[in-house]
N, C-alpha and C positions, 0 to 999 in steps of 0.2 A: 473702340468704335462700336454702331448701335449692330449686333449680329447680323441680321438681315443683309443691311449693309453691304457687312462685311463680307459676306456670301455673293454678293452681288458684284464686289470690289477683287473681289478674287477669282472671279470666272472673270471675269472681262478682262485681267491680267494677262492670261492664257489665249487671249483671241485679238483686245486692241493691247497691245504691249505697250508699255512705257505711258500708257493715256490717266493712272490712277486720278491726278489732280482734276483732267477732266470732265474725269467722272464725276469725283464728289460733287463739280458745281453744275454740271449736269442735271445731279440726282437732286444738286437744295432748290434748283429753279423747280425742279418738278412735283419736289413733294411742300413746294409754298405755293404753288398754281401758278409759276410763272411760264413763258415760253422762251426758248434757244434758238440763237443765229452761229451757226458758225463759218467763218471766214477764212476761207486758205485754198491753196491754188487746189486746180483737180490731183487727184489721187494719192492724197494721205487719208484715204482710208476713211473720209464722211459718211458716205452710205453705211460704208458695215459699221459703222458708229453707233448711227440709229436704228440701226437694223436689231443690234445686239440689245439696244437699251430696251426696247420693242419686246423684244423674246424675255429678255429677263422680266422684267415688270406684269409680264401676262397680259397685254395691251394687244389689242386688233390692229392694226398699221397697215396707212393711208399711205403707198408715196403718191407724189403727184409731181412729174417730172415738168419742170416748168420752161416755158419756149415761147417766143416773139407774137406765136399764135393763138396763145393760149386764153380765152373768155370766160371770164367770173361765171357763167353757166358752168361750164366744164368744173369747175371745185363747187358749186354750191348746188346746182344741180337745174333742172325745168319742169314746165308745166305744160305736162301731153295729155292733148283730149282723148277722153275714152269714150269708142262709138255708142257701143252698149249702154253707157250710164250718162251718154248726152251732158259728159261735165270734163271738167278739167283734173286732171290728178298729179300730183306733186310726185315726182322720179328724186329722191335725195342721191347729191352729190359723192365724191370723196371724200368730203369733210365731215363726213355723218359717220366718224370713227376714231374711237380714243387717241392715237398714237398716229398724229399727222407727218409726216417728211415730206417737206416742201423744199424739192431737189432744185440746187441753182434759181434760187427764189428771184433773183436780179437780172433774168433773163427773161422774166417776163413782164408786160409792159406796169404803167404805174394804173392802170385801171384793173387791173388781174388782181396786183399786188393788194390794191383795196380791198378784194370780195372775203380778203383774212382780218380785216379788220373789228366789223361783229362779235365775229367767230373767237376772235382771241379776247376779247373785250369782256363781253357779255355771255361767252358760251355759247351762242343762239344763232339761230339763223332767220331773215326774214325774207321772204318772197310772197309778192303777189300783197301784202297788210297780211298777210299771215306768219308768226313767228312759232320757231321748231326747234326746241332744246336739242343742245348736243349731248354724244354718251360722255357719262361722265365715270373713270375722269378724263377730260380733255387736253392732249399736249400739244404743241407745235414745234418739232424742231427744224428749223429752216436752214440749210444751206446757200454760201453766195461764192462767186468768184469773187476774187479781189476786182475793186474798181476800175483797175488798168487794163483789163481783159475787153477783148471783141464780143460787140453784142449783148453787154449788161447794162443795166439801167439803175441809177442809182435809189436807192430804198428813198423813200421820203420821209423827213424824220417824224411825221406821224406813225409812219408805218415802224420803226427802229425803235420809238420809245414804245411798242409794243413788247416788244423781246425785255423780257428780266436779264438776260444776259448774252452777252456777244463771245465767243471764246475762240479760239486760234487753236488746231491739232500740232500744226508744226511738222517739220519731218523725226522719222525715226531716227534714234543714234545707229551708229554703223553695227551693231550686234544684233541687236532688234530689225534692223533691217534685211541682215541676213537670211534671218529665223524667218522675216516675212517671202521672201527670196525663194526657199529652198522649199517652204513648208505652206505655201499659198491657197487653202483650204479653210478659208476662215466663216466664207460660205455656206460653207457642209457643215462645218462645225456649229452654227448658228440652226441651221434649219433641224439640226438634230439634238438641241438644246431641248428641254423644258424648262418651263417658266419657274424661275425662282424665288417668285413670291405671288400671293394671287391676287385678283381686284379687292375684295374685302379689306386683306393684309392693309393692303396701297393704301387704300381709305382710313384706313384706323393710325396708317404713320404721318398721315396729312394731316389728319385733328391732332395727335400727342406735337406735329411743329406751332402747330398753333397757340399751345401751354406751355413755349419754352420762356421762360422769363427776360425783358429788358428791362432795366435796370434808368431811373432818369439823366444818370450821368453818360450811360450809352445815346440815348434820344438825341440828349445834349449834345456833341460829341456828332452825328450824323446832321444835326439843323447846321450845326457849324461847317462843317464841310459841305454842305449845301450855299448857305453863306458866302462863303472864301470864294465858290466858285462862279458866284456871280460878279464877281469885282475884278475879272481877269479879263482884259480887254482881247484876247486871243480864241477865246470863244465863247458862246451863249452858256449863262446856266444853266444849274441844274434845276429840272423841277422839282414840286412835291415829292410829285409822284415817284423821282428815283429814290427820294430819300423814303419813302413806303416801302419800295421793292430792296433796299440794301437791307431796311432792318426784317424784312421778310425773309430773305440770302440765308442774312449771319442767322435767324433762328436756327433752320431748316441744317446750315453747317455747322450748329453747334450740337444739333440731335443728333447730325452722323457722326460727332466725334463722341458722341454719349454723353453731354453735357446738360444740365439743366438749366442753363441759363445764358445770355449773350457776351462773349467778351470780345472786348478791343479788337485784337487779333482776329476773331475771327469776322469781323466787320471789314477789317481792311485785304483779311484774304479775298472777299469776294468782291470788294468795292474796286478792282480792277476790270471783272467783267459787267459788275452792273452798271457802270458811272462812264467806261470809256466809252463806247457808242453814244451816249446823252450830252456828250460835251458840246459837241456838234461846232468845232473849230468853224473860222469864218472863212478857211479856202480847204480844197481837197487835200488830204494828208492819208498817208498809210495807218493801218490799224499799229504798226509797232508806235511811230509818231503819237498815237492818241494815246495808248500806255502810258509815254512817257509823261502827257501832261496827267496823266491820272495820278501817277508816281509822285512829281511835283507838288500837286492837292493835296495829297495825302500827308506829304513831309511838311506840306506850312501848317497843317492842323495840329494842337498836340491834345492828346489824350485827355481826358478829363476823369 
């Protein structure tokens, strides 16, 4: 595994227990510039998820707790006139910071939900016909309740094929659980972190994902499974653009396994978080349901 990494994979053992797989696609959505949703009932431990991933990477972090009342000013921010200088001046948001948590994202209405869409697109922000880069680098990791909960809204799939990847924490096994039980300081333990790698670092391991090699029988191999999954009458295909974001994944996961180049395997480890949310079934289903048809795609595809 690439050092850093691995440094990085091994503190967070010590704080989010049992989450290792997590992480990795955590870390390959982040260092290919994608953005995270993650899906799972309250308190398995989302917040200090990104809390932690925030501290490690040496990242500023936004949260932005999201609610029924919540208006696209309030994340992107307004324009308040100044007496003095007889004009208007730009007050920037909470989105005007590397490392975004966008808590219970589905709680807030689908017009809120939009004012992230620039943002994760473009980098950018625009108010007033004025546009204002974000710092870079820019992440987004959003949190949701499941769909059957009170008072969530459901993402629009514009807004879900934003996200590079959709992941599930799950609960802890009964040991791990304990530990968290008896030993519940995970908060302290974070705030009393430093950062284990710096912005620089960040940047130089986002350009070396970028020179990992794919290979045309990989490309091959991802347009087919793109393919397959528009002929399945149970729900919409996939676009381009996931098959852009899978072969961006498996780079990003083949750098943290120290690899120089893309294989199979590691396409299809991550092609469960990038492609299940994209499927976008033609009635509501649970995220384990959506796995499954991920699973399905993947077993009528064979390697090339």
């Amino acid at each position: 595994m690439q050092p850093t990494i691995q440094k990085i994979i091994s503190q967070g053992n010590t704080i989010i227990m049992g989450k290792e797989q997590e992480l990795k696609l955590t870390l390959s959505a982040f260092l290919s510039y994608g953005h995270v949703l993650i899906e799972d009932v309250p308190g398995v431990g989302k917040t200090t998820f990104a809390k932690f991933m925030a501290k490690a990477l040496g990242l500023n972090l936004s949260r932005i707790q999201f609610t029924s009342d919540l208006l696209p000013a309030d994340l992107i921010g307004v324009q308040i006139f100044h007496q003095g200088k007889s004009q208007f001046e730009f007050h920037p948001g909470p989105l005007f910071n590397q490392f975004i948590l966008a808590d219970e994202l589905n709680r807030g209405t689908a017009k809120t939900q939009s004012a992230l869409l620039e943002a994760m697109e473009e980098y950018q922000i625009t108010v007033d016909k004025v546009t204002y880069p974000l710092p870079q680098p820019f992440f987004v990791l959003a949190t949701q309740n499941p769909r059957s909960q009170i008072g969530t809204h459901p993402l629009p799939e514009s807004q879900l094929d934003r996200f590079m990847m959709k992941i599930k924490l799950g609960y802890p096994n009964p040991q791990e659980e304990k530990l968290l039980i008896l030993n519940d300081d995970r908060s302290h333990k974070i705030q009393q972190m430093s950062p284990l790698v710096s912005v620089p670092e960040v940047q130089v391991m986002m350009e070396e994902v970028t020179k990992i090699h794919v290979s045309d029988s990989i490309a091959h191999y991802v347009s087919e499974l793109l393919s397959v999954s528009r002929s399945d009458e149970r729900f919409q295909g996939l676009s381009p653009r996931a098959g852009i974001d899978l072969i961006k994944a498996a780079k990003a996961y083949a750098y943290i396994a120290g690899d120089n180049k893309v294989l199979p395997e590691y396409v299809q480890t991550v092609a469960y978080s990038v492609l299940t949310h994209r499927l976008s079934p033609f009635k509501n289903i649970s995220i384990d349901l959506e796995m499954n048809l991920t699973k399905e795609l993947i077993a009528r595809v064979k390697v090339f």
